[in-house]
C-alpha positions in Angstrom: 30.7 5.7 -1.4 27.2 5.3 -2.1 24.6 4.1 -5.0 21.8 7.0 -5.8 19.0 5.7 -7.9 16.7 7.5 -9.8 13.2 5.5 -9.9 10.5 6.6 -12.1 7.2 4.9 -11.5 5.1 4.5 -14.9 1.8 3.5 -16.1 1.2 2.5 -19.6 4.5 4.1 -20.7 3.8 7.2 -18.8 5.1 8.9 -15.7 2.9 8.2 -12.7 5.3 8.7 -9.3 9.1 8.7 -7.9 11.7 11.0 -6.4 10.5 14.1 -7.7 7.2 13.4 -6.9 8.0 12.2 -3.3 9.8 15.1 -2.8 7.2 17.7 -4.1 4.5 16.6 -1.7 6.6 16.6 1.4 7.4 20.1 0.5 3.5 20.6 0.3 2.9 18.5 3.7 5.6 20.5 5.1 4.4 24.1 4.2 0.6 23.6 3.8 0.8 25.3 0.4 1.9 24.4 -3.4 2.9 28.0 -3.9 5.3 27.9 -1.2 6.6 23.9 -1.9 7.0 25.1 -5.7 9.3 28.2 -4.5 11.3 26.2 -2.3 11.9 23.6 -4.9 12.9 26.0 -7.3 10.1 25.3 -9.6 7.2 27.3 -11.5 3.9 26.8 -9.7 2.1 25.3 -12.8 4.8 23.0 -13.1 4.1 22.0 -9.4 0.4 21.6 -9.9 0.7 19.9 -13.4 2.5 17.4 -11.5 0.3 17.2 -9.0 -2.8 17.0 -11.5 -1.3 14.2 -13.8 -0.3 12.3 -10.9 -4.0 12.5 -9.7 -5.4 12.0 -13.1 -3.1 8.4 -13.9 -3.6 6.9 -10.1 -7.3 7.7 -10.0 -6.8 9.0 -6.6 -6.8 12.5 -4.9 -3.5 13.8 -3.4 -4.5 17.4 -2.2 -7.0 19.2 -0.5 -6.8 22.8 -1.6 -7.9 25.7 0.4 -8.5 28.6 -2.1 -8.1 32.2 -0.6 -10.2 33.7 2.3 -9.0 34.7 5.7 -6.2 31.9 6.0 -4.8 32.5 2.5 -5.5 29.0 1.4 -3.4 25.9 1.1 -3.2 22.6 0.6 -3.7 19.5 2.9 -2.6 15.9 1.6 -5.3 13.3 1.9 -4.9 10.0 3.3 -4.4 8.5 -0.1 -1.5 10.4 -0.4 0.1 10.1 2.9 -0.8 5.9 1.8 1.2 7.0 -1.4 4.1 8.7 0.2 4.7 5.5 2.9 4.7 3.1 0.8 6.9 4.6 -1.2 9.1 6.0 1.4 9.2 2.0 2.3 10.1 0.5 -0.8 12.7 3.3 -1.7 14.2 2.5 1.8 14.9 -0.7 1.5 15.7 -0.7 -2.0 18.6 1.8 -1.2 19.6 -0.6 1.1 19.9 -3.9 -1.4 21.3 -1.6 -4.3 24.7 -0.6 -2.0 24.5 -4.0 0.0 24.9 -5.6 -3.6 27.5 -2.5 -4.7 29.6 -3.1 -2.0 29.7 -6.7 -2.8 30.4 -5.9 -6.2 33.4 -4.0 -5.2 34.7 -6.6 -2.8 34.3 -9.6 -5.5 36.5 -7.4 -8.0 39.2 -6.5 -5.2 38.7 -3.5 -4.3 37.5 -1.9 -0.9 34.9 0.4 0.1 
């Protein structure tokens, strides 16, 4: 058995970064396109950019290079700032896992009951 958290990052009460978000530009890192991430993910396209954009617009930072059209049909390439982002993240989420079913486990244990 195992603890899933959902963390939502915000900025002056507003949604800025967390799963979803993680998730979304992996997908993009993965398939060089937000077309393509936003299919996989089962999600509308301007729903993917939106995201993308207000993410952007709240951290002050760009995430994506975007490739419109022409001979390679476009794309998008994360910038360092987001691959900064994304590690970080990946970090803190890690070992935050880690502590949440460390402490669950212990939980369990202190009220008799196994894992």
């Amino acid at each position: 058995m195992r603890v899933k958290l959902g963390i939502f990052i915000r900025q002056d009460g507003k949604h800025v970064y967390g799963d979803g978000r993680q998730a979304l530009l992996e997908h993009i890192d993965r398939l060089g396109s937000i077309r393509k991430a936003a299919f996989e993910m089962d999600m509308p396209y301007r729903a993917a950019w939106g995201k993308i954009q207000i993410t952007e617009d709240r951290l002050g930072i760009k995430l994506l290079e975007r490739r419109i059209g022409g001979t390679d049909g476009g794309g998008a390439v994360l910038t360092e700032n987001a691959r900064r982002l994304m590690a970080a993240y990946a970090d803190f989420r890690g070992s935050l896992d880690e502590d949440v079913n460390e402490r669950f486990s212990a939980s369990l244990e202190t009220h008799g009951m196994k894992r």
